[in-house]
C-alpha positions as CSV (number, residue, x, y, z in Angstrom):
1,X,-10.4,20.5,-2.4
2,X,-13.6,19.6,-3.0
3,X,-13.9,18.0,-6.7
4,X,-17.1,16.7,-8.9
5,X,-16.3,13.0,-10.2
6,X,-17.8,11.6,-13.0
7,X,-18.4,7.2,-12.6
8,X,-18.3,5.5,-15.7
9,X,-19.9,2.0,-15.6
10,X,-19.4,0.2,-18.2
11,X,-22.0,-2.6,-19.0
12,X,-21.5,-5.7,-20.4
13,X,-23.1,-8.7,-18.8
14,X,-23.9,-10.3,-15.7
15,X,-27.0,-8.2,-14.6
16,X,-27.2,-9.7,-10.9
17,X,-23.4,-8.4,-10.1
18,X,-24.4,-5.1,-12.4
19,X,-27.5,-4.2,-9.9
20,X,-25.2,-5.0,-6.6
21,X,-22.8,-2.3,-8.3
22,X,-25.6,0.2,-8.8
23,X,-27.2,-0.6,-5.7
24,X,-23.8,0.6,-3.8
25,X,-23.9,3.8,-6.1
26,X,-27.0,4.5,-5.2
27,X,-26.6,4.1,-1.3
28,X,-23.0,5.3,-1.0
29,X,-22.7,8.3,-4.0
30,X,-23.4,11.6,-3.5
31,X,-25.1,12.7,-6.6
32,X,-25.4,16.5,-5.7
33,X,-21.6,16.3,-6.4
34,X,-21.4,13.7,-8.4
35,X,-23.0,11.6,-11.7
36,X,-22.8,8.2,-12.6
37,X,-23.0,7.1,-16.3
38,X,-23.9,3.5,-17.4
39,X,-22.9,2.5,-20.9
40,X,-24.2,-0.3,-22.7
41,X,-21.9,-2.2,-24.3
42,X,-24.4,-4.7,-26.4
43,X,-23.6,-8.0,-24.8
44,X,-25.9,-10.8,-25.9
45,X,-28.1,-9.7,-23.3
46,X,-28.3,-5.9,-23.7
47,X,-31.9,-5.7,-24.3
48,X,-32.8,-7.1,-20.7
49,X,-29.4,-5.6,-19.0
50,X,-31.0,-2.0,-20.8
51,X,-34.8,-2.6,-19.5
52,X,-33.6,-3.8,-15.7
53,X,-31.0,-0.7,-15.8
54,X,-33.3,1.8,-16.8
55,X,-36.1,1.0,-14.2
56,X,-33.8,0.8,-11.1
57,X,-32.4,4.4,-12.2
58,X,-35.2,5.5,-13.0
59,X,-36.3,8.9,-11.4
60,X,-32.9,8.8,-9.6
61,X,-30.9,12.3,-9.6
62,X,-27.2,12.0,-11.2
63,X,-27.9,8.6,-13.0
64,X,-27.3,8.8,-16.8
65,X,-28.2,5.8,-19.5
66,X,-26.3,5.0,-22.9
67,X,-25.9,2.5,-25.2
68,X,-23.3,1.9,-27.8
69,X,-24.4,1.1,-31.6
70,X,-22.4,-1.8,-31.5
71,X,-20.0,-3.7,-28.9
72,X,-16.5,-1.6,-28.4
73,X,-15.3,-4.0,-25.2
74,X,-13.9,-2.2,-22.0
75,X,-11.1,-0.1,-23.7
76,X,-13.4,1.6,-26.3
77,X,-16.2,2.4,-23.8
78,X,-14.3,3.7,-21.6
79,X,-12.8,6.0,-24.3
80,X,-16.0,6.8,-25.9
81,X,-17.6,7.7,-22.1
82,X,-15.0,10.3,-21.3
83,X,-13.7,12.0,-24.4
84,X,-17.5,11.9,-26.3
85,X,-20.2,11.5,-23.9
86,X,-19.2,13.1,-20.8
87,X,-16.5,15.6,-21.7
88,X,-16.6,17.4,-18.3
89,X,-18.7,20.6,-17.9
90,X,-16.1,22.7,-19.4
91,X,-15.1,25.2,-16.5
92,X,-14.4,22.5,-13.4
93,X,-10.9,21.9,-14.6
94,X,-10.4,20.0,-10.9
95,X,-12.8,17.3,-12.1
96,X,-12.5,13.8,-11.0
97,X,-13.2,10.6,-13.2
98,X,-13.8,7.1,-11.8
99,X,-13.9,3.9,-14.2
100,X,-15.7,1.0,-11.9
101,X,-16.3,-2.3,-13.0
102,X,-19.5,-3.2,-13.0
103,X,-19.2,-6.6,-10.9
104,X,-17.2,-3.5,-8.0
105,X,-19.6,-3.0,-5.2
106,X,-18.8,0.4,-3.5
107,X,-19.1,0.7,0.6
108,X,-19.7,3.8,2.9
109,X,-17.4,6.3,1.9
110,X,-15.4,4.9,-0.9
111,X,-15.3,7.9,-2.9
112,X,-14.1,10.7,-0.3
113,X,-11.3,8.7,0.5
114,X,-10.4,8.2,-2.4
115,X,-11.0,11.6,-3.6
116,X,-8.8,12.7,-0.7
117,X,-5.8,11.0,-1.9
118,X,-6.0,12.4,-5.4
119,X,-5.7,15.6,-3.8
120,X,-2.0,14.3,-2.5
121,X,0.5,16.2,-4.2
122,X,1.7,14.8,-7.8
123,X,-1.3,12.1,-6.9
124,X,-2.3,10.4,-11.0
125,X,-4.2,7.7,-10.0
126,X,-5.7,6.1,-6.8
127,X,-7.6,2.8,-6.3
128,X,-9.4,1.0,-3.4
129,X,-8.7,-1.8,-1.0
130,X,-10.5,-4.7,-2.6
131,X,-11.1,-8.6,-1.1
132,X,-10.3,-9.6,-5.3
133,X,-7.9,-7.0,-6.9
134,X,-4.1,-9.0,-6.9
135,X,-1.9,-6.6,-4.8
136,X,-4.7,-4.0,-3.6
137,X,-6.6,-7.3,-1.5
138,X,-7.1,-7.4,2.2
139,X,-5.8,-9.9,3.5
140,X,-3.4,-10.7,0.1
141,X,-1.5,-13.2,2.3
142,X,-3.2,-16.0,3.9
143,X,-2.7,-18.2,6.8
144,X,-4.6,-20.9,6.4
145,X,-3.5,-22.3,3.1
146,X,-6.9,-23.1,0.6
147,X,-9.0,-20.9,2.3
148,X,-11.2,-18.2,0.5
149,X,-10.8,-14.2,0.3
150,X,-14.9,-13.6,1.0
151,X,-16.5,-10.6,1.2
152,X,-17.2,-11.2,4.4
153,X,-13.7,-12.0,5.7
154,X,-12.6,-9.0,3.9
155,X,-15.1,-6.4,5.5
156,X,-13.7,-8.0,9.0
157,X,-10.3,-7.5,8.5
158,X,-9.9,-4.2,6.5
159,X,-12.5,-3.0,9.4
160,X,-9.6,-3.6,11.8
161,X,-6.6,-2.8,10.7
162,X,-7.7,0.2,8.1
163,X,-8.0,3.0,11.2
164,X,-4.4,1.5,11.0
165,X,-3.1,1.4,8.0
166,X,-1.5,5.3,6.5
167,X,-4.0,7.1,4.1
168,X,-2.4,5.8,1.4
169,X,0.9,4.4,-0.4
170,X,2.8,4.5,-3.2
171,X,2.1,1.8,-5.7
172,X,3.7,0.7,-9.3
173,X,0.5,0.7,-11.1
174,X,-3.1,1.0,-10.2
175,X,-5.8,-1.6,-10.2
176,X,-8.4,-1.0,-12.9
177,X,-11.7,-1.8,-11.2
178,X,-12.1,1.1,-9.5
179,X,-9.6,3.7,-11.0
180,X,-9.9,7.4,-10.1
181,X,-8.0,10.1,-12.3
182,X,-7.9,13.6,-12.8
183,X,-9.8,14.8,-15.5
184,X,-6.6,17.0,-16.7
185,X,-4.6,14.1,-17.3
186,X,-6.9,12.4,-19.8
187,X,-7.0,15.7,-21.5
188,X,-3.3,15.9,-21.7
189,X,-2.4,12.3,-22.1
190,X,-5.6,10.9,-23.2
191,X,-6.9,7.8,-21.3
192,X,-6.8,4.2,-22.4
193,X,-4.5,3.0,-25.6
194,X,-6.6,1.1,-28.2
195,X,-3.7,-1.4,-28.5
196,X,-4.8,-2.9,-25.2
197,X,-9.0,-3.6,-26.5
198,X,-11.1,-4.7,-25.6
199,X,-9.0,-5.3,-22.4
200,X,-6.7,-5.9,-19.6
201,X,-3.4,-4.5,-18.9
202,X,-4.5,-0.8,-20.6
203,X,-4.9,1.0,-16.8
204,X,-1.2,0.3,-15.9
205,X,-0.3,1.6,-19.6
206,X,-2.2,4.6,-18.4
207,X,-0.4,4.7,-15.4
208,X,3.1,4.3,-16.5
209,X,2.4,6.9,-19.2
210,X,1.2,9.7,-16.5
211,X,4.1,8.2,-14.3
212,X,6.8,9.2,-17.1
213,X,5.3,12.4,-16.6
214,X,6.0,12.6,-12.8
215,X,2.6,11.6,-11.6
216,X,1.9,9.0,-9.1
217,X,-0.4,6.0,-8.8
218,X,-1.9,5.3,-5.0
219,X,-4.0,3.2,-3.0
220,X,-6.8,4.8,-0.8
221,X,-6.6,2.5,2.5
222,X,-9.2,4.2,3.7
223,X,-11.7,3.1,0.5
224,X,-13.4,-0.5,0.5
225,X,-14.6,-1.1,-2.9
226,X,-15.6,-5.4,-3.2
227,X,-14.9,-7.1,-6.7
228,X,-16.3,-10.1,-7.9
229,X,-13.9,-10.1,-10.7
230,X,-14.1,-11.1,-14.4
231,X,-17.6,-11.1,-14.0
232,X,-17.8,-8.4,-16.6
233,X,-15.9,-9.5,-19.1
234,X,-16.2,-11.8,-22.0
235,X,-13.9,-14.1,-24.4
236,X,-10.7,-15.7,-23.4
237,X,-9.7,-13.7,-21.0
238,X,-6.3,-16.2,-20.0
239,X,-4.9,-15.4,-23.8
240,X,-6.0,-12.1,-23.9
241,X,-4.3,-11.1,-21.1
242,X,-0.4,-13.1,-21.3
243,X,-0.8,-11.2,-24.9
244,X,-1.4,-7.9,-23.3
245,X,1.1,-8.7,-20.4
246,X,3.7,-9.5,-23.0
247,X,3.2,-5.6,-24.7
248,X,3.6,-3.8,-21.5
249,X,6.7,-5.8,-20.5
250,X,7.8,-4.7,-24.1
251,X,7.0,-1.1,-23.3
252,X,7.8,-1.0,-19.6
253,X,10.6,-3.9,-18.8
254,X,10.8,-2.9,-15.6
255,X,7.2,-3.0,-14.6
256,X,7.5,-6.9,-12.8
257,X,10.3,-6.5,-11.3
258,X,8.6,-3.0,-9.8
259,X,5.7,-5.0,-8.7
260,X,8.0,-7.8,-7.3
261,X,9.7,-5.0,-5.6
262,X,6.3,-3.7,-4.0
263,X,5.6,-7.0,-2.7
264,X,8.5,-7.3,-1.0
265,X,9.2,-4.0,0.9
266,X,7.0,-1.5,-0.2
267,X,3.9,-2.6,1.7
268,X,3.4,-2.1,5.9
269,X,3.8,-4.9,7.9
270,X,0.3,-4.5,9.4
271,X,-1.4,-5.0,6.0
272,X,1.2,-7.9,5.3
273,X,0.2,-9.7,8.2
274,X,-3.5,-9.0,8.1
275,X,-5.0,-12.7,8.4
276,X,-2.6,-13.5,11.2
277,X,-3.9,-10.1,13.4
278,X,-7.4,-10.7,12.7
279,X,-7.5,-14.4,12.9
280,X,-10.2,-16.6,11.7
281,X,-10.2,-20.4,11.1
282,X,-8.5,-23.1,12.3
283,X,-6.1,-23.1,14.9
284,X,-2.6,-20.7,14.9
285,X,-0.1,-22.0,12.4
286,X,3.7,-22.3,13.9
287,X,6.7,-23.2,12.1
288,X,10.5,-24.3,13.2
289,X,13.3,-25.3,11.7
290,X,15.5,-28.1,13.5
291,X,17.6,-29.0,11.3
292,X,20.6,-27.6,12.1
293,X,19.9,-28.7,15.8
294,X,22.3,-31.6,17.3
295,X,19.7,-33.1,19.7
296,X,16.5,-32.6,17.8
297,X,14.8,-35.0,19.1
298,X,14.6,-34.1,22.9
299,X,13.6,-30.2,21.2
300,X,10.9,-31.9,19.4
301,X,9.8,-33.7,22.7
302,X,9.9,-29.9,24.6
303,X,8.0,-28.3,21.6
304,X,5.2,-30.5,22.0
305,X,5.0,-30.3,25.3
306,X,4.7,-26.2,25.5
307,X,2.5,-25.7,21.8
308,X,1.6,-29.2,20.6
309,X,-2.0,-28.7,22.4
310,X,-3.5,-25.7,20.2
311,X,-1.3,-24.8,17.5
312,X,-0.9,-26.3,14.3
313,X,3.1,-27.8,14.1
314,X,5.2,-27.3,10.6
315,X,8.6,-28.3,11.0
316,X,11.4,-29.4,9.0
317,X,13.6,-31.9,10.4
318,X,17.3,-33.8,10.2
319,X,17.2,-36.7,8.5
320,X,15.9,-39.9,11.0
321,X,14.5,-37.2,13.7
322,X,10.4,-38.3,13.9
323,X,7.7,-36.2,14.5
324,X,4.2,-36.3,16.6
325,X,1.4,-38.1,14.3
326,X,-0.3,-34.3,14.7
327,X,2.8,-32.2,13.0
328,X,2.7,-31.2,9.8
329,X,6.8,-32.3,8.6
330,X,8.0,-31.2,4.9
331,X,11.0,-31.0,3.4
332,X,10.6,-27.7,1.4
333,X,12.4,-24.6,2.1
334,X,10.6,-22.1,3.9
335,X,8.2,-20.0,1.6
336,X,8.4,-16.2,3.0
337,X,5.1,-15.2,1.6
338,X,3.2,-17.9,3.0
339,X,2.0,-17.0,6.4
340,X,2.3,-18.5,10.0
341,X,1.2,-17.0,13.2
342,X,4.7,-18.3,15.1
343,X,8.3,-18.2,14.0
344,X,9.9,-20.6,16.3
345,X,13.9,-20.0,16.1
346,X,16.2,-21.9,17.1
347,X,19.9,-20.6,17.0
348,X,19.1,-18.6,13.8
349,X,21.3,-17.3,11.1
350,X,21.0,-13.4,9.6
351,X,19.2,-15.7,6.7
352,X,17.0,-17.3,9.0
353,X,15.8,-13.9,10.8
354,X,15.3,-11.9,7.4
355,X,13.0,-15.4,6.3
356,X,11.1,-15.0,9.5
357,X,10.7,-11.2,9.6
358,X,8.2,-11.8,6.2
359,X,6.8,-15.0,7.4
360,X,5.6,-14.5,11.3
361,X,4.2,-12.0,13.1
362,X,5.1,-13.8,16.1
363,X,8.6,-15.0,17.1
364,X,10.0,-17.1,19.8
365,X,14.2,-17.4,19.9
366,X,15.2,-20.6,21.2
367,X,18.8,-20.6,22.5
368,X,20.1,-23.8,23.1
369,X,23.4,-22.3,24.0
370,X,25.5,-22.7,21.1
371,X,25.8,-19.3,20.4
372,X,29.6,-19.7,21.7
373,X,30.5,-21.6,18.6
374,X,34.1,-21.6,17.6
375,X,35.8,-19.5,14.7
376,X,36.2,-22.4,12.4
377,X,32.0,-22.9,12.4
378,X,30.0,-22.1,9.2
379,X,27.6,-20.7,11.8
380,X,30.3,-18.4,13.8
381,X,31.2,-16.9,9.8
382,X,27.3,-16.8,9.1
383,X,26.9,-14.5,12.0
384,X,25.0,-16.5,14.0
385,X,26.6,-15.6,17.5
386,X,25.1,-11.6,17.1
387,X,21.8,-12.5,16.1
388,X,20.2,-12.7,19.9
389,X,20.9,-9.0,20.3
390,X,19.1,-8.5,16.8
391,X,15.9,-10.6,17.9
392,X,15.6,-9.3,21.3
393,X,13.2,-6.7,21.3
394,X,11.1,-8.7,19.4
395,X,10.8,-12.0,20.4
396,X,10.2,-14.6,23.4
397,X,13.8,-15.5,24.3
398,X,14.2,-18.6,26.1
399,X,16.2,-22.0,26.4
400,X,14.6,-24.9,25.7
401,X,13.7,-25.5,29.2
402,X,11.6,-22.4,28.9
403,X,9.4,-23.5,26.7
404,X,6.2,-23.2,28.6
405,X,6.6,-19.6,29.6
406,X,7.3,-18.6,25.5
407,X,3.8,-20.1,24.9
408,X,2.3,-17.7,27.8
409,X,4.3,-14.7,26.2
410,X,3.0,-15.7,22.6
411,X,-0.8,-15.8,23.6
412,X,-0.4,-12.3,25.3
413,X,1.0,-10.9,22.3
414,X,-2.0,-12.8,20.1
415,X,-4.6,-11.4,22.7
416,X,-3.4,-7.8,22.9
417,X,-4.8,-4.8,21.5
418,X,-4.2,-4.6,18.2
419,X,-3.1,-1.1,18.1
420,X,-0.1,-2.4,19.9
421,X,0.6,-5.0,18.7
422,X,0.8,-3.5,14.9
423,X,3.0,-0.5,16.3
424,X,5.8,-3.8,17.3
425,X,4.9,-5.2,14.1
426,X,6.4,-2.0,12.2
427,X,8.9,-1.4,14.3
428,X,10.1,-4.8,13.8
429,X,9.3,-4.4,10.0
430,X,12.0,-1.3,10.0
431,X,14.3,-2.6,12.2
432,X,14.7,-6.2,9.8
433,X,14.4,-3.4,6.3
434,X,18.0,-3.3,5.9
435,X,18.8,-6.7,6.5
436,X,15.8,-7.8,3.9
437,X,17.2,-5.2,1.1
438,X,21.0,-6.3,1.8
439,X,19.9,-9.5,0.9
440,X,17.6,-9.3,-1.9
441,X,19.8,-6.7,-3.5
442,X,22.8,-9.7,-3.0
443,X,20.5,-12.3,-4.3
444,X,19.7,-10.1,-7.4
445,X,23.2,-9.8,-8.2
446,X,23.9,-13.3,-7.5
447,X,21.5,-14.2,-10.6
448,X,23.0,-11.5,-12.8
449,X,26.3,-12.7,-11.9
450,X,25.2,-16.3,-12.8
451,X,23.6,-14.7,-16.4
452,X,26.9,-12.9,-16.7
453,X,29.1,-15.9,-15.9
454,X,27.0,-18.1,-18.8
455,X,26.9,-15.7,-21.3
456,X,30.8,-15.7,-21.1
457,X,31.2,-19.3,-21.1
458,X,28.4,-19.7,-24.2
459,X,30.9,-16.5,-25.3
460,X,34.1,-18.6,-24.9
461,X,32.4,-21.8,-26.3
462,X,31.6,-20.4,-29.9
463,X,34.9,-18.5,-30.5
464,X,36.3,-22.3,-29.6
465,X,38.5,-23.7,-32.7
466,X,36.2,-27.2,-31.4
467,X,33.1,-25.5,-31.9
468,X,34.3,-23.7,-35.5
469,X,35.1,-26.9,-36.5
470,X,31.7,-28.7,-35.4
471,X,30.0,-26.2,-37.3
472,X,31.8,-26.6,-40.9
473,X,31.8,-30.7,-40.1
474,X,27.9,-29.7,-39.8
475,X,27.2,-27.4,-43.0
476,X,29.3,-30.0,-45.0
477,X,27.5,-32.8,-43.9
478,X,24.3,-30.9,-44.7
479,X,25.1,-31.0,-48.5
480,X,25.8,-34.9,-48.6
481,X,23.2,-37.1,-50.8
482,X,20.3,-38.3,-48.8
483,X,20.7,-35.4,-46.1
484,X,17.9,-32.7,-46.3
């Protein structure tokens, strides 16, 4: 299907980011099929925003110019851009309309991908792959801890793993800097609710709204569109937004627990482990966990030997175990969403592997022979003795004595294509699903089992005869002379 889109850019401030935004437009919109109208929202500079705007537009086909009487913030413009200046043209019901922030900067062929995805059946909403828009960013998770999502580093990556990546996925809610819908749906649903003015939080309203309706929200993997971000906004945008947070979780409980749920399974593992298949930086990161390991010490002297020269070492260790000066040793458990290019296990646990399968897109299985552990062990009922079947298809297995040859394997997997080396990553990805879900859905009911389990005992405590009594001692005392 071939639809007409109407982009609404609406202007606030911050005139160099504005231009870069029209600039794209201008180079990447075709305006025989498409129009582009720029609203003024008076900012303290709309006089010199409305003179710059109107002479790079000016003489170009499909670029339109308003101005508001008087400032309506983000929400309001929006509203007053599709509902009373650009209503449609009346008999393209399949219309298309696209809200980009004005600090977005569109790249070669944003708009048919995304327009293609709309087209998906039952398709509300779509937005773009980003390098600054939360759960839509390529890379999202980093390796190299401190480092900077650039525009740069972002063209690089969603360059190479895009062709990858499927045409699009489900998401809970769309990302409002560049937010395609159909035209229909405003007309049915209308678009953004005043409540959330002059902004933040009012596109996922939207979307949750269409989305009780049976309508889906999707990201375009195909679409590059860059954000500065909060470059077009004014006011305290911090307040503003935990306010507006708080009402949607107040209409839609479930909404962070949706997202949460996103983040954890409902992504590919390509796009998860971005930064570690297009690496950049310092040197590979690679993380192990000794200790549950009897003899860590002579494991620590083998590890160093085979990866100490060229990796970057993280390791927690037994208590009075030492380190290399050039290891990195911490204490904290394992975080899964923070990234490392090597998983080194050693005798792992289920727990272990289901960690690792969301940290490292590279593993090496250690197995120091304790898998023939008796019945009595905590790691014989753990599950411990199954696991090497689990990891072999996916890992380097060796004994410690191997060492050497693991780091060989692991710098062919790092320098092969990277076709191949995503297909292992997915298969991995939905071999490990199960095992991830098993235990996220046993940690969820762990904590509502803990809720549960207080709520009795605060339950048990009031309708105590000590806790009666403490609270008459209380309401007497109250009335005594000199107590207020």
């Amino acid at each position: 299907m071939t639809r007409t889109t109407l982009v609404v850019v609406p202007v606030y401030g911050d005139l160099e980011s504005l231009l870069r935004c029209v600039d794209g437009l201008v180079e990447h919109l075709d305006t025989d099929r498409h129009r582009v109208l720029l609203v003024n929202d008076c900012g303290p500079d709309a006089d010199t925003i409305e003179r710059a705007l109107l002479d790079r537009t000016a003489g170009l086909r499909g670029f339109r110019y308003e101005r508001n009487d008087h400032n309506l913030g983000f929400v309001g413009t929006c509203n007053r851009a599709v509902t009373e200046l650009d209503t449609g043209s009346g008999h393209d019901a399949d219309e298309a309309v696209l809200l980009l922030n004005s600090d977005a900067v569109p790249t070669a062929g944003f708009l048919d991908a995304m327009l293609a995805v709309l087209d998906e059946d039952r398709t509300g909403v779509v937005t773009a792959r980003s390098d600054n828009a939360t759960i839509a960013s390529i890379p999202y998770r980093l390796t190299n801890r401190g480092a900077a999502r650039t525009e740069e580093r972002t063209r690089a990556v969603w360059s190479a793993i895009a062709p990858l990546l499927p045409a699009s996925q489900v998401l809970p809610v769309a990302m409002g800097f560049c937010f395609l819908t159909r035209r229909e749906l405003v007309s049915e649903h209308g678009l953004f609710d005043e409540a959330f003015a002059p902004g933040y939080g009012e596109e996922n309203d939207y979307c949750l709204r269409i989305a009780a309706h049976g309508w889906l929200a999707k990201i375009a993997n195909h679409a590059l569109v860059l954000h500065a971000g909060g470059k077009s906004f004014s006011g305290n945008r911090n307040a503003l937004r935990a306010a507006h947070q708080r009402e949607l979780e107040r209409r839609w409980p479930f909404l962070p627990d949706a997202v949460a749920a996103y983040q954890r399974h409902g992504t590919t593992a390509t796009e998860r482990f971005a930064d570690v298949l297009v690496p950049a930086g310092p040197a590979a990161r690679l993380a192990v966990d000794l200790r549950h390991v009897a003899d860590a010490d002579a494991l620590v002297r083998r590890i160093d030997a085979a990866f100490g020269d060229g990796f970057a070492l993280e390791a927690r260790l037994p208590s009075g175990t030492s380190a290399p000066d050039s290891w990195t040793v911490t204490s904290d458990e394992p975080d899964p969403d923070d990234l490392v290019t090597v998983q080194l296990l050693v005798d792992p646990s289920p727990a272990d592997l289901v960690t690792a399968n969301r940290r490292a897109a590279h593993w090496v299985l250690v197995d120091t022979g304790a898998a023939d552990v008796p019945w009595s062990s905590a790691q014989y009922r753990a599950g411990s003795a199954r696991v090497a079947d689990l990891v072999q298809p996916f890992a380097e297995v060796v004994t410690p004595d191997e060492l050497d040859s693991a780091r060989e394997g692991v710098e062919n997997s790092m320098l092969a294509p990277l076709d191949g080396t995503s297909a292992a990553l997915e298969r991995r990805w939905a071999a490990f699903l199960p095992l991830d879900l098993a235990a996220a859905q046993a940690s969820a009911v762990s904590s509502s089992d803990e809720v549960t389990r207080l709520r009795r005992e605060l339950d048990d405590l009031r309708a105590s005869r000590s806790f009666r009594t403490g609270q008459a001692i209380a309401k007497v005392a109250s009335r005594l002379p000199g107590r207020r």
